[in-house]
N, CA, C, O and CB atoms as a CASP TS submission, in Angstrom:
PFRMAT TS
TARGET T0000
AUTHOR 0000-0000-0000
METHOD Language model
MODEL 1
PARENT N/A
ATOM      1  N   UNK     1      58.986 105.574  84.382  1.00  0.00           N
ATOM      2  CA  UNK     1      59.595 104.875  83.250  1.00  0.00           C
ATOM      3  C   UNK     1      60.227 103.574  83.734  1.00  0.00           C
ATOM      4  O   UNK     1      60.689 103.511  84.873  1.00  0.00           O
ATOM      5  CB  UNK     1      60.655 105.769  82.548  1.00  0.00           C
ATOM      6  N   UNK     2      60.273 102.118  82.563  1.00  0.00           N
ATOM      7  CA  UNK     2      60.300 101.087  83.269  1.00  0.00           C
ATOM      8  C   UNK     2      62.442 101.601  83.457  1.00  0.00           C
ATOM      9  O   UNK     2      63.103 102.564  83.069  1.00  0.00           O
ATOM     10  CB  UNK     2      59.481  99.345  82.274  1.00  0.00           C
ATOM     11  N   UNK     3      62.777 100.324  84.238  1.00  0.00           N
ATOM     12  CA  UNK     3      64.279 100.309  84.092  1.00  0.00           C
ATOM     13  C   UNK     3      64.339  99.058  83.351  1.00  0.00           C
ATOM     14  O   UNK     3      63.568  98.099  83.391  1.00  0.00           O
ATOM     15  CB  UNK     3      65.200 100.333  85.504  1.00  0.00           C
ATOM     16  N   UNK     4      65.562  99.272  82.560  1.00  0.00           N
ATOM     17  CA  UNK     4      66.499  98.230  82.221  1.00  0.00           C
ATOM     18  C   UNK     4      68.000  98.087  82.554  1.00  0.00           C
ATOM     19  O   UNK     4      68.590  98.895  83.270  1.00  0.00           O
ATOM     20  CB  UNK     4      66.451  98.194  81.015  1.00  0.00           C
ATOM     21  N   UNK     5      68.641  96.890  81.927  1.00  0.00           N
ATOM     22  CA  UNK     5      69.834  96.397  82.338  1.00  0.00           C
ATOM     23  C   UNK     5      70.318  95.848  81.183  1.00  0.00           C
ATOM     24  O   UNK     5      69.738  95.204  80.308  1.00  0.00           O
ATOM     25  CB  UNK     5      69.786  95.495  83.439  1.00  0.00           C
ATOM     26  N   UNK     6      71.953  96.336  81.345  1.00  0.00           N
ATOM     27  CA  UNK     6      72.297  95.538  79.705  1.00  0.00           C
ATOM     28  C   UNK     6      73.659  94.793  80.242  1.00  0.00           C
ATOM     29  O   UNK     6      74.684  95.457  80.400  1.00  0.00           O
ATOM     30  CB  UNK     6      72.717  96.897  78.000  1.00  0.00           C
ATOM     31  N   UNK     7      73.624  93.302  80.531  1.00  0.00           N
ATOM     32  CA  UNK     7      74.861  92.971  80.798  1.00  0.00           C
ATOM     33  C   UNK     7      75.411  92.239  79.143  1.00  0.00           C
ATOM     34  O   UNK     7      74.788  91.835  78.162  1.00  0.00           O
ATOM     35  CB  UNK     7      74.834  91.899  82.265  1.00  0.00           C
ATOM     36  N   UNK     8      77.119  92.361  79.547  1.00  0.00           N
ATOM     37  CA  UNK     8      77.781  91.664  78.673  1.00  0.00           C
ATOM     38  C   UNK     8      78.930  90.577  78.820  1.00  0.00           C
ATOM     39  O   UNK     8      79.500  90.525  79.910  1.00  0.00           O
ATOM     40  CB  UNK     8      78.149  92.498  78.049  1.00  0.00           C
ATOM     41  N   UNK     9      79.256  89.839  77.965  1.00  0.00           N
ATOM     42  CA  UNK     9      79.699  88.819  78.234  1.00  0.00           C
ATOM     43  C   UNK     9      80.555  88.588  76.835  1.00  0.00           C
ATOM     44  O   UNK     9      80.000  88.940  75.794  1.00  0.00           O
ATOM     45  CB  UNK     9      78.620  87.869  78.693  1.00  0.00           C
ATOM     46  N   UNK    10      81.708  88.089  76.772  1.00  0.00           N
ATOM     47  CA  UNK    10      82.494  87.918  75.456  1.00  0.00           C
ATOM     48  C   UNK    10      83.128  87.163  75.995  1.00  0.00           C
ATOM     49  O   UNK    10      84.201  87.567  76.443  1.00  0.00           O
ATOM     50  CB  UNK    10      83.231  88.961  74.700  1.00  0.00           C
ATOM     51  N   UNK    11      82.703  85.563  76.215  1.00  0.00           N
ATOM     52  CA  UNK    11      82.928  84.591  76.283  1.00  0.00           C
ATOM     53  C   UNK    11      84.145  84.150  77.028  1.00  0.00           C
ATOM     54  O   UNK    11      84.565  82.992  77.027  1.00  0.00           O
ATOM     55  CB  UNK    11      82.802  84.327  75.288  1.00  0.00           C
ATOM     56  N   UNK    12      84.952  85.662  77.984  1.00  0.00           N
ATOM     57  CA  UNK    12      85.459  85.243  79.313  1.00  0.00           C
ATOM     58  C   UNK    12      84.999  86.287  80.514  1.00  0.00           C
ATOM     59  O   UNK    12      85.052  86.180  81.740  1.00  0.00           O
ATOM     60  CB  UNK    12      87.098  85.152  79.221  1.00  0.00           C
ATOM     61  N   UNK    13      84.752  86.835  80.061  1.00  0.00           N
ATOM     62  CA  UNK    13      84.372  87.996  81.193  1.00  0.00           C
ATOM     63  C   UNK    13      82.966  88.175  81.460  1.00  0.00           C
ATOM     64  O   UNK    13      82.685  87.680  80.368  1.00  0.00           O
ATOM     65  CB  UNK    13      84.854  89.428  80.781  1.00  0.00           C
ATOM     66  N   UNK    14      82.306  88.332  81.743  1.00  0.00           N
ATOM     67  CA  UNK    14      80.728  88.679  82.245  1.00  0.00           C
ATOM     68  C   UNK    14      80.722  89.906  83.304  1.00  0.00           C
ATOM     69  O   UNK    14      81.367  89.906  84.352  1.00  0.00           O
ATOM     70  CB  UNK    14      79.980  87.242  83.085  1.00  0.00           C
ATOM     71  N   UNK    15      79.956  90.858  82.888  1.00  0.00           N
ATOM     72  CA  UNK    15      79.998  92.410  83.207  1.00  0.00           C
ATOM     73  C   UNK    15      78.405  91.941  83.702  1.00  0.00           C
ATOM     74  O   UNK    15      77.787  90.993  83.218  1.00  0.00           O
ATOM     75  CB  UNK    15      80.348  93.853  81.692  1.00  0.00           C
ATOM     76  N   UNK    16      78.056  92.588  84.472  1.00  0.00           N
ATOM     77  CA  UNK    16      76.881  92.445  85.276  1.00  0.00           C
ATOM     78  C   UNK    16      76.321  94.155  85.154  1.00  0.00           C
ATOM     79  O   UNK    16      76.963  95.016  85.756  1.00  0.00           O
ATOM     80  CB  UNK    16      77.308  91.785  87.015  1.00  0.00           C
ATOM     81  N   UNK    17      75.309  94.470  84.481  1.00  0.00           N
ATOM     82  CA  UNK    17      74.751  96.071  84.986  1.00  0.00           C
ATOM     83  C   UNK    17      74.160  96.193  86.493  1.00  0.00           C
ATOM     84  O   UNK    17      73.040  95.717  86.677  1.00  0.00           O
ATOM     85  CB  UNK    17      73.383  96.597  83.947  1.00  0.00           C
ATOM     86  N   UNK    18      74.764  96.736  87.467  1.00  0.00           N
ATOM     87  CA  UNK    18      73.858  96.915  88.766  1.00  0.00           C
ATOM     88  C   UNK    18      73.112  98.043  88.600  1.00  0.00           C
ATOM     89  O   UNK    18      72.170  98.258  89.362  1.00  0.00           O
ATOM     90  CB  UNK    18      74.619  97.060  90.112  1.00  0.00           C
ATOM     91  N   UNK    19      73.430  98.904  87.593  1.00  0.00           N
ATOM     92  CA  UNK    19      72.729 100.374  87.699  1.00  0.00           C
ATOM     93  C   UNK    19      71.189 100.443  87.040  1.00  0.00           C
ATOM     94  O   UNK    19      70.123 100.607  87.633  1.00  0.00           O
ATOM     95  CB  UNK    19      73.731 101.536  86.824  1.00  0.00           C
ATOM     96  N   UNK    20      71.438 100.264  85.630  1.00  0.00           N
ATOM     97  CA  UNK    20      70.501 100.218  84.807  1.00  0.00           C
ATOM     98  C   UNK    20      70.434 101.386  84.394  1.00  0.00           C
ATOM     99  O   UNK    20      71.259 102.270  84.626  1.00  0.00           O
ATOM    100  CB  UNK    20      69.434  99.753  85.202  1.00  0.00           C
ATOM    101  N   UNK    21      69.281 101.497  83.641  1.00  0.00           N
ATOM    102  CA  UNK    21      68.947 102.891  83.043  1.00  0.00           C
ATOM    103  C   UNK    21      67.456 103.355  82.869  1.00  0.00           C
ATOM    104  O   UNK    21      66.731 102.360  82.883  1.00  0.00           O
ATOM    105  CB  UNK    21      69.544 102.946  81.675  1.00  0.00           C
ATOM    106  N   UNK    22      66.949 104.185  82.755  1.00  0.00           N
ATOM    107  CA  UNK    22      65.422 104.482  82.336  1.00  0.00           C
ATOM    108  C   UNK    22      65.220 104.841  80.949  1.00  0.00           C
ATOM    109  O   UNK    22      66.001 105.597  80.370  1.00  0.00           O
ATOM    110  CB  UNK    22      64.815 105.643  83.133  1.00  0.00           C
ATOM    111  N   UNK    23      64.057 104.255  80.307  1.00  0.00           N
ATOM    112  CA  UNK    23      64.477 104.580  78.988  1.00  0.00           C
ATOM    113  C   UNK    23      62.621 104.698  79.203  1.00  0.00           C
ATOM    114  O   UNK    23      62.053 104.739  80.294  1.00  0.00           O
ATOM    115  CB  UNK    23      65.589 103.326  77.742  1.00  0.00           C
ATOM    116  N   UNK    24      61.920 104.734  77.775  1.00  0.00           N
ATOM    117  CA  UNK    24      60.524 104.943  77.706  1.00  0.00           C
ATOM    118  C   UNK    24      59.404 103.539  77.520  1.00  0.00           C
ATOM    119  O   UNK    24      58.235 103.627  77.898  1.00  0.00           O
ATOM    120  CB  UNK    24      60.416 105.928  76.488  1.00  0.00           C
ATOM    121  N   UNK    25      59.820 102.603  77.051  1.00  0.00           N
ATOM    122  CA  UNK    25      59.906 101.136  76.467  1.00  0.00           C
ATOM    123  C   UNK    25      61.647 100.602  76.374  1.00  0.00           C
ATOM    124  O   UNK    25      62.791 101.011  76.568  1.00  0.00           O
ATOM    125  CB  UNK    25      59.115 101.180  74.723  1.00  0.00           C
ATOM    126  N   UNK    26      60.884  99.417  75.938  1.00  0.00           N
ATOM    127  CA  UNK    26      62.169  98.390  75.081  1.00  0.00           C
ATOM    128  C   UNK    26      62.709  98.929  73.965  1.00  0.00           C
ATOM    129  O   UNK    26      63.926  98.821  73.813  1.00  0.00           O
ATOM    130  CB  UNK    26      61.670  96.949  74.471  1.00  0.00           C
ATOM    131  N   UNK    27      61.991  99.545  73.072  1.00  0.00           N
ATOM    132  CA  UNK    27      62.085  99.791  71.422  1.00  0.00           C
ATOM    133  C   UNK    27      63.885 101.012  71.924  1.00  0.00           C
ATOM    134  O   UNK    27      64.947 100.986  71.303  1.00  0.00           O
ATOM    135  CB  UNK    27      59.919 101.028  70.404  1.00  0.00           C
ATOM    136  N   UNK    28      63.600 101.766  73.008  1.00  0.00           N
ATOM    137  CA  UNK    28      64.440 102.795  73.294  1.00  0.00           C
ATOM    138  C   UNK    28      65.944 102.011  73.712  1.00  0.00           C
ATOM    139  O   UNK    28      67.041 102.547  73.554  1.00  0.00           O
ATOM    140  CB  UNK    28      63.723 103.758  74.517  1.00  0.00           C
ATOM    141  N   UNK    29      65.775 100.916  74.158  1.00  0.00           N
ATOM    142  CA  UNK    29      67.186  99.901  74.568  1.00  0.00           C
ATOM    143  C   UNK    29      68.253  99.661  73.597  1.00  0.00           C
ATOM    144  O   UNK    29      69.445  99.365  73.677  1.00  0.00           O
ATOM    145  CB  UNK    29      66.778  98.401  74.894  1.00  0.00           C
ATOM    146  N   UNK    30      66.979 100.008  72.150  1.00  0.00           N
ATOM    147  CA  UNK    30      68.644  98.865  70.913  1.00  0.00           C
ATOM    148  C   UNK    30      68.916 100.309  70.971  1.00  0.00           C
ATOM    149  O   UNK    30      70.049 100.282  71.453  1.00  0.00           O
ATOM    150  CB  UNK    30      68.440  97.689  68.597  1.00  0.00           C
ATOM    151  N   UNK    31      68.596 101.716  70.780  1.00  0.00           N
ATOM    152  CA  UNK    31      70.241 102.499  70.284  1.00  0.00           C
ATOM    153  C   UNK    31      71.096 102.644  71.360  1.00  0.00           C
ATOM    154  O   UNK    31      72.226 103.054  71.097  1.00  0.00           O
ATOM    155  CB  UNK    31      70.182 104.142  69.671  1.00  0.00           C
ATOM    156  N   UNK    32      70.773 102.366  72.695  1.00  0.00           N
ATOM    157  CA  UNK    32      72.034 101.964  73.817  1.00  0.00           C
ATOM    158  C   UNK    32      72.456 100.967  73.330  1.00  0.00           C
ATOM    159  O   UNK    32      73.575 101.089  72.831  1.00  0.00           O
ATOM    160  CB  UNK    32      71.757 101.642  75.351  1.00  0.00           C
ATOM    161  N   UNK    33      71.909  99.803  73.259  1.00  0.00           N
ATOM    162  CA  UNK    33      73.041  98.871  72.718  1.00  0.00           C
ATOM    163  C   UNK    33      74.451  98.940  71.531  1.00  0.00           C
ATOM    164  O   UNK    33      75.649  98.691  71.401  1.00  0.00           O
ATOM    165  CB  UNK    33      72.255  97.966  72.243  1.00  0.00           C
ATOM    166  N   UNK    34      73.322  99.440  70.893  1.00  0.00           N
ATOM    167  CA  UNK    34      73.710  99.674  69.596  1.00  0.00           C
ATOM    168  C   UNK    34      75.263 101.021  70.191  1.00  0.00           C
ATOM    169  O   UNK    34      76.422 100.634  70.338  1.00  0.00           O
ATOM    170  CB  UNK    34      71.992 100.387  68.447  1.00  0.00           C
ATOM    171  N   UNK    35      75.040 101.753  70.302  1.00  0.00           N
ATOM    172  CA  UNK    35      75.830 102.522  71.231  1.00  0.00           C
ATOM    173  C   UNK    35      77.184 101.907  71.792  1.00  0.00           C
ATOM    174  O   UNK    35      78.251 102.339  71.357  1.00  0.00           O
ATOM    175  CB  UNK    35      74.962 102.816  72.343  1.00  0.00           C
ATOM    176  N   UNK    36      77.156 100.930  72.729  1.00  0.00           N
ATOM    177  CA  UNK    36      78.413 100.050  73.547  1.00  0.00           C
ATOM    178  C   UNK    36      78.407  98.907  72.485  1.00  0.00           C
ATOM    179  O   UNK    36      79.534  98.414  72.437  1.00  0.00           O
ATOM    180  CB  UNK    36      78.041  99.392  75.427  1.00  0.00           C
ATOM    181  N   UNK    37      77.533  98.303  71.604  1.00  0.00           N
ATOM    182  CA  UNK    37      78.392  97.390  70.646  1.00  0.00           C
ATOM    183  C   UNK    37      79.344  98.117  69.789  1.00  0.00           C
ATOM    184  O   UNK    37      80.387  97.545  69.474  1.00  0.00           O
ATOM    185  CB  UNK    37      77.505  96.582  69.695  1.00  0.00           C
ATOM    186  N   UNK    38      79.161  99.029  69.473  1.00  0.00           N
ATOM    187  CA  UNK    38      80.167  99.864  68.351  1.00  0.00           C
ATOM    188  C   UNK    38      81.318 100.115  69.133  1.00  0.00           C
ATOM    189  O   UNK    38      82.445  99.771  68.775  1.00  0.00           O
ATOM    190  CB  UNK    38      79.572 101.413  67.705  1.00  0.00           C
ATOM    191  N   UNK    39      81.015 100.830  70.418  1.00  0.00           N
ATOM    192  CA  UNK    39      82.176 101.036  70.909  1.00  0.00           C
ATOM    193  C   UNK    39      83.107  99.815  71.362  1.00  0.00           C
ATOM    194  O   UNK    39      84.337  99.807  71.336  1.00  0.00           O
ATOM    195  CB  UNK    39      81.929 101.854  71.882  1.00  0.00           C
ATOM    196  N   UNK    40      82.237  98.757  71.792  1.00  0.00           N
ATOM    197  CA  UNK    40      83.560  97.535  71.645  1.00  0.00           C
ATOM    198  C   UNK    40      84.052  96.943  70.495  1.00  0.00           C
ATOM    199  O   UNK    40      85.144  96.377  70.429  1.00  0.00           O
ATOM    200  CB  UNK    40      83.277  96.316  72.290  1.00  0.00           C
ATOM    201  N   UNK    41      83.108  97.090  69.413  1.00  0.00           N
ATOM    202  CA  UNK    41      84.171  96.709  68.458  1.00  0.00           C
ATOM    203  C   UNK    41      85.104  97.430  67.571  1.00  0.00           C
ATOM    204  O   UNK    41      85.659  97.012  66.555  1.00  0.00           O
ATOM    205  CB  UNK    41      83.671  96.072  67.741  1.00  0.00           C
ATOM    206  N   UNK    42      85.212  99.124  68.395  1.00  0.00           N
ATOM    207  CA  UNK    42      86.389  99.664  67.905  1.00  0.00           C
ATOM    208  C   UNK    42      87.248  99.278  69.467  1.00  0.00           C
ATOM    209  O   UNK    42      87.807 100.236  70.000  1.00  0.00           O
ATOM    210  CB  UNK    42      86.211 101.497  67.318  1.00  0.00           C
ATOM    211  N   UNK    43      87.298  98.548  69.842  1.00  0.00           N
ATOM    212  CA  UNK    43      88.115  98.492  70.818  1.00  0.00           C
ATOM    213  C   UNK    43      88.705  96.578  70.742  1.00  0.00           C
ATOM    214  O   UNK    43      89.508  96.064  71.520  1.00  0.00           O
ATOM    215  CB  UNK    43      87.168  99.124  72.306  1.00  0.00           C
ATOM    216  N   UNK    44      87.922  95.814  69.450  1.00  0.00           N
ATOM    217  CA  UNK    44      88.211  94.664  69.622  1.00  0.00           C
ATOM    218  C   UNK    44      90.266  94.916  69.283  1.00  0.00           C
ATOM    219  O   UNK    44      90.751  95.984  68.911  1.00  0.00           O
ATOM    220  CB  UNK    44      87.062  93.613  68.485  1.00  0.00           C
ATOM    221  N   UNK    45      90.984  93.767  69.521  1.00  0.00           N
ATOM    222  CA  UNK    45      92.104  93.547  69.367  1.00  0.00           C
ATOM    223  C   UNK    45      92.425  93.211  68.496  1.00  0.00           C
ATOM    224  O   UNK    45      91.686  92.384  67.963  1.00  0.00           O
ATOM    225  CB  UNK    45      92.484  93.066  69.927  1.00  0.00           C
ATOM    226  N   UNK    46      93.793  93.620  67.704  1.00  0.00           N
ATOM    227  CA  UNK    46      93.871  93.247  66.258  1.00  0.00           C
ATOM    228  C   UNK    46      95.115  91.851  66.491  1.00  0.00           C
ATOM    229  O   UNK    46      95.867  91.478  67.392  1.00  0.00           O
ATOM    230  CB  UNK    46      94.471  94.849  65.103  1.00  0.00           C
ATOM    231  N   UNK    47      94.828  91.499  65.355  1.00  0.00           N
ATOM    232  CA  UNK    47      95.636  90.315  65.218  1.00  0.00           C
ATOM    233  C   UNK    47      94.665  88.615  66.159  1.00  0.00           C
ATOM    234  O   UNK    47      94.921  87.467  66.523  1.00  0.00           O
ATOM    235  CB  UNK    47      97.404  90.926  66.101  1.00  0.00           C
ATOM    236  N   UNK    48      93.869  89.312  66.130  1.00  0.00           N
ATOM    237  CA  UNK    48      92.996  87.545  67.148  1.00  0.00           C
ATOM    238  C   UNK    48      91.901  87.601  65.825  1.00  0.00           C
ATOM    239  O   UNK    48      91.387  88.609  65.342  1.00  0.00           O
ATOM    240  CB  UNK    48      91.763  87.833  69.597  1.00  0.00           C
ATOM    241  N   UNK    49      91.744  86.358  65.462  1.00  0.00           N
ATOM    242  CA  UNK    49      90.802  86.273  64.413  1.00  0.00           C
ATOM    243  C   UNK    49      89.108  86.111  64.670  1.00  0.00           C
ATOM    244  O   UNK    49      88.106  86.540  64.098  1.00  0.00           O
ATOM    245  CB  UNK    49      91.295  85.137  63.673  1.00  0.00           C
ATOM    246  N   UNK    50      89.396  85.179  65.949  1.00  0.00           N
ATOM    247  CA  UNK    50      87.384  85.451  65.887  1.00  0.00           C
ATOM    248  C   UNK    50      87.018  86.029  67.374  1.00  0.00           C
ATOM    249  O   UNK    50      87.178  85.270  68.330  1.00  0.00           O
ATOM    250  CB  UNK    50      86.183  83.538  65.667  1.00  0.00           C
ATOM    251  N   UNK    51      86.591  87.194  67.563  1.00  0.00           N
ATOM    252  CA  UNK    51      86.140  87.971  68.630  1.00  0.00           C
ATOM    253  C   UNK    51      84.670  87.853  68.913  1.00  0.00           C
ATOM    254  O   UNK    51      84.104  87.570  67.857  1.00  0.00           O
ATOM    255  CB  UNK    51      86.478  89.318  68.386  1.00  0.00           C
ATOM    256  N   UNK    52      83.811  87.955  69.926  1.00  0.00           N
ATOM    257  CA  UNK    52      82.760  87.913  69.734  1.00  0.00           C
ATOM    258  C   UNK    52      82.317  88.922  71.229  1.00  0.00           C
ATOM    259  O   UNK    52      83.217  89.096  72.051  1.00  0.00           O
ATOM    260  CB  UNK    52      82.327  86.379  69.445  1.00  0.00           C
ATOM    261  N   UNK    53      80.882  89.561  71.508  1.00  0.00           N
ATOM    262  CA  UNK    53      80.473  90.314  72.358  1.00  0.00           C
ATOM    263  C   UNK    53      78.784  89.729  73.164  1.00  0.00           C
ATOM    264  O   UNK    53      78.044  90.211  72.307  1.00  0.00           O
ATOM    265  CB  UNK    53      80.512  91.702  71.525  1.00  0.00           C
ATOM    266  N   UNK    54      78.042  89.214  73.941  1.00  0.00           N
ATOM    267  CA  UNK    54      76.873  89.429  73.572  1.00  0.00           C
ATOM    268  C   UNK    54      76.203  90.309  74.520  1.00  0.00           C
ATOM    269  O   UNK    54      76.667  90.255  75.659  1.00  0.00           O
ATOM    270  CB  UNK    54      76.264  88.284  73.365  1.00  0.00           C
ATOM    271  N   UNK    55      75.456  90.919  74.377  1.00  0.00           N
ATOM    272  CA  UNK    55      74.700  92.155  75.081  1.00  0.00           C
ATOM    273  C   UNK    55      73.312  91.507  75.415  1.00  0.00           C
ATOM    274  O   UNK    55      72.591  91.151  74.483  1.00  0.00           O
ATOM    275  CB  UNK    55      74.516  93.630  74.016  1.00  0.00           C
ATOM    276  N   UNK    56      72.829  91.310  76.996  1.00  0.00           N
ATOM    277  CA  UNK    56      71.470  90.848  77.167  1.00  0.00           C
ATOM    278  C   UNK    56      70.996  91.908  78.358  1.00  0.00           C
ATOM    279  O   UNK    56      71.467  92.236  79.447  1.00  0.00           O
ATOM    280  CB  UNK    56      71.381  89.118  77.586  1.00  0.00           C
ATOM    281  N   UNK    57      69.767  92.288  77.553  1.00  0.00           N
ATOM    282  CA  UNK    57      68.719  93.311  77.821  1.00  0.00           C
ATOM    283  C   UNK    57      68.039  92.798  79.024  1.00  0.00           C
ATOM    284  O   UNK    57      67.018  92.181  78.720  1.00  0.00           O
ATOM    285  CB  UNK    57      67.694  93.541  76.604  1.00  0.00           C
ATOM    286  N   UNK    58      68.247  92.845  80.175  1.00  0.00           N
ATOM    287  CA  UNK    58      67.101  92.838  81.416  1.00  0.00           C
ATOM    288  C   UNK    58      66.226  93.769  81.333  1.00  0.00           C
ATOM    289  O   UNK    58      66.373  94.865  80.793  1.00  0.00           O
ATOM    290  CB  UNK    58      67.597  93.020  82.791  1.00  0.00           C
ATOM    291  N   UNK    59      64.829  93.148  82.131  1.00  0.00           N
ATOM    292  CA  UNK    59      63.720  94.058  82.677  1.00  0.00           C
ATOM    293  C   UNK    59      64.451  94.174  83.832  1.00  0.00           C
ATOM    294  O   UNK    59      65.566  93.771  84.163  1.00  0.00           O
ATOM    295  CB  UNK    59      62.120  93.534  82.826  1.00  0.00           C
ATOM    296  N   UNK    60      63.194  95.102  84.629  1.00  0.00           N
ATOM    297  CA  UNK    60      63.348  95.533  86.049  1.00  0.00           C
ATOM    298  C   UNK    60      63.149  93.862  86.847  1.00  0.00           C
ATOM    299  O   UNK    60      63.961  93.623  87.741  1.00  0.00           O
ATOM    300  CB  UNK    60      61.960  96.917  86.525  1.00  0.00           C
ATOM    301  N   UNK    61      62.158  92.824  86.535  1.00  0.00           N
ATOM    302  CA  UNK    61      62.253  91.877  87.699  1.00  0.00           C
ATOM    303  C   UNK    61      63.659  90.818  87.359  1.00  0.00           C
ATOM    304  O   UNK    61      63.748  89.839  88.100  1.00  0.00           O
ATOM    305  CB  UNK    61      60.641  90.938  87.827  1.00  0.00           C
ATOM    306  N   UNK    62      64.617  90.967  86.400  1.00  0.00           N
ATOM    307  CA  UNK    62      65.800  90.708  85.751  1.00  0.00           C
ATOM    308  C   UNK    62      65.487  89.243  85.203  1.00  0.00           C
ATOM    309  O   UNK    62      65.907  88.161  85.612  1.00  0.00           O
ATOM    310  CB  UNK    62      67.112  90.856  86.736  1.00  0.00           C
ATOM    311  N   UNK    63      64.613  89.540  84.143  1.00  0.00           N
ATOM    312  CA  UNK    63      64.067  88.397  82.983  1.00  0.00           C
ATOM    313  C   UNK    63      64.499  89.305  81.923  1.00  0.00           C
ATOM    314  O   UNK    63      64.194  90.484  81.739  1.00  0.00           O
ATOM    315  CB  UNK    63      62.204  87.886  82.898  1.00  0.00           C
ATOM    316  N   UNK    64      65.568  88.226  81.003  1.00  0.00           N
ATOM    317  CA  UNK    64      65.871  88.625  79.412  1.00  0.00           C
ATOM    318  C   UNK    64      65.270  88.629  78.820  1.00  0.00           C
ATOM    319  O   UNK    64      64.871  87.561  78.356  1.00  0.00           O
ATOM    320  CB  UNK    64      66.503  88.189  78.687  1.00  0.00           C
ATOM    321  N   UNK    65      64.754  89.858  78.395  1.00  0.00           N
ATOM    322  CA  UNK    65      64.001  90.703  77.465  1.00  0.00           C
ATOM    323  C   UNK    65      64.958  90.187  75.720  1.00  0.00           C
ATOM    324  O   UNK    65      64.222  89.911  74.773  1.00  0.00           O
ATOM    325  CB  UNK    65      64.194  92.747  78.124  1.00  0.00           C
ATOM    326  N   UNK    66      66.138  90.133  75.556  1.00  0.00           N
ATOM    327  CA  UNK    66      66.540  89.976  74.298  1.00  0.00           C
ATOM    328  C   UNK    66      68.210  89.565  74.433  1.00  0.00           C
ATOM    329  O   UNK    66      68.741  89.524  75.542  1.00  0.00           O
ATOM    330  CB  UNK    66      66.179  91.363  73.454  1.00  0.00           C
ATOM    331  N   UNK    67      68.821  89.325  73.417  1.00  0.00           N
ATOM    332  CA  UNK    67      70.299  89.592  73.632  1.00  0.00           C
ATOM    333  C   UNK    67      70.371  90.057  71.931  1.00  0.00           C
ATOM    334  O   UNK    67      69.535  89.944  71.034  1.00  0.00           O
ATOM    335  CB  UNK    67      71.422  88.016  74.285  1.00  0.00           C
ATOM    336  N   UNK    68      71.611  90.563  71.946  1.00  0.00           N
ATOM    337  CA  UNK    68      72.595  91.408  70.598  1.00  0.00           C
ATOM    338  C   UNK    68      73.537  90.907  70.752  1.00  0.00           C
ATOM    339  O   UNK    68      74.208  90.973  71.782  1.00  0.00           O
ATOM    340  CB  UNK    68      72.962  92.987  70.500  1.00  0.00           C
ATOM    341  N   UNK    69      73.912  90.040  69.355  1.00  0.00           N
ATOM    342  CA  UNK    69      75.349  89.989  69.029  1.00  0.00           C
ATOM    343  C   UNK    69      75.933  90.394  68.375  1.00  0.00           C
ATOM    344  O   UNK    69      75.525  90.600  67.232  1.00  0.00           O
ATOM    345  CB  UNK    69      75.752  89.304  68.840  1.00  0.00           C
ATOM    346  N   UNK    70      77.608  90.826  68.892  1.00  0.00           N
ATOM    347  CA  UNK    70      78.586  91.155  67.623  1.00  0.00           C
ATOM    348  C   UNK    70      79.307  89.764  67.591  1.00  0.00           C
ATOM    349  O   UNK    70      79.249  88.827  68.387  1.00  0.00           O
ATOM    350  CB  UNK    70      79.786  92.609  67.850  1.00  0.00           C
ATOM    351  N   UNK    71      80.072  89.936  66.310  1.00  0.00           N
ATOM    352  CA  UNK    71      81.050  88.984  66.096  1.00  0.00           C
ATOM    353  C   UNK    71      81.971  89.345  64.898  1.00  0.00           C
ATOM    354  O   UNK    71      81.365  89.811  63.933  1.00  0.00           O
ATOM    355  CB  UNK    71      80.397  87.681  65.905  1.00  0.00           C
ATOM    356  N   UNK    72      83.121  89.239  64.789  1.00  0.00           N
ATOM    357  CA  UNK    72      83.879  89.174  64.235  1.00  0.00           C
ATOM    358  C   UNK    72      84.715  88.595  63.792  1.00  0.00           C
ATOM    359  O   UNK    72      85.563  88.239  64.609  1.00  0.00           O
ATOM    360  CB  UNK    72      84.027  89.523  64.383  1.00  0.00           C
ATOM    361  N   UNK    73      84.954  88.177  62.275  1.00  0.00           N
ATOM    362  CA  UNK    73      85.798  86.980  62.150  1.00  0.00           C
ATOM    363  C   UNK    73      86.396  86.636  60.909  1.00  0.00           C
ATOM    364  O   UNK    73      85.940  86.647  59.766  1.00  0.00           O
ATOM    365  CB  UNK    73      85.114  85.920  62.501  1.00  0.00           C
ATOM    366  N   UNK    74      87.477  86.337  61.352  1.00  0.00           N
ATOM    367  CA  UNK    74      88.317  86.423  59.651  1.00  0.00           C
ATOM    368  C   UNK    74      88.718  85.352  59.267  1.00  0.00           C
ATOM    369  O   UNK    74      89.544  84.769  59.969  1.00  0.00           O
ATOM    370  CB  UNK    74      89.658  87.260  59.438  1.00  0.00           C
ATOM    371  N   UNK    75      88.292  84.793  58.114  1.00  0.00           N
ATOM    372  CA  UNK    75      88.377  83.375  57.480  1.00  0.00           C
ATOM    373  C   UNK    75      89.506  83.531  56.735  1.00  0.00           C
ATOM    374  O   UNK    75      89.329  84.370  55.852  1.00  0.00           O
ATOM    375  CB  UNK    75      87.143  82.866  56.582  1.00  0.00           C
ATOM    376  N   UNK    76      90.766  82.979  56.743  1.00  0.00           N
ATOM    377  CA  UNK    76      91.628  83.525  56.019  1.00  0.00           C
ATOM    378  C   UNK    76      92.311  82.192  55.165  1.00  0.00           C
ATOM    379  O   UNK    76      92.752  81.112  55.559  1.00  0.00           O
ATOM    380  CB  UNK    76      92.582  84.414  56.957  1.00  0.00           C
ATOM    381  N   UNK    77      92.147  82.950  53.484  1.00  0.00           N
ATOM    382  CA  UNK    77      92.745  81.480  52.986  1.00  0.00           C
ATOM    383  C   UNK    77      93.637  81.085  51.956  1.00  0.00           C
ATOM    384  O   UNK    77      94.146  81.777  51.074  1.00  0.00           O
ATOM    385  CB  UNK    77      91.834  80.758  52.634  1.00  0.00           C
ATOM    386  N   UNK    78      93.758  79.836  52.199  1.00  0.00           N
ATOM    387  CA  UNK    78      95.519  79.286  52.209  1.00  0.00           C
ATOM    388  C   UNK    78      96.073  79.466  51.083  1.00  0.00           C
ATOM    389  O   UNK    78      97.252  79.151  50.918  1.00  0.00           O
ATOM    390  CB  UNK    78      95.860  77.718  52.461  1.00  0.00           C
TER
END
């Protein structure tokens, strides 16, 4: 089975996957993603108005296969 890699990045931090995972294809990658986007955005911080996450899918030779974004954001008005 091929490997993949899902690093993330929210526009100060950059998380690097060294491990990866085995999955069957690509198609099998979004419900992992899907998976750690939910869980960070029950973990975003309250009171900051625009949060954002992005999730990019490596192959095994570490070429981006895709990225996923969250974002969050509250337009609030006057």
């Amino acid at each position: 089975m091929p490997r993949y890699f899902i690093d993330l990045h929210d526009g100060s931090q950059h998380i690097r996957d060294k491990e990866g995972f085995e999955v069957p294809g690509i198609e099998a990658t979004q419900e992992r993603v899907v998976g750690i986007m939910s869980a960070i955005a029950q973990n975003f911080e309250h009171g900051v108005d625009h949060q954002h996450c992005v999730a990019a899918v490596r192959g095994e030779d570490g070429a981006i296969l895709y990225r996923a974004r969250l974002s969050l954001d509250f337009d609030r008005s006057e």
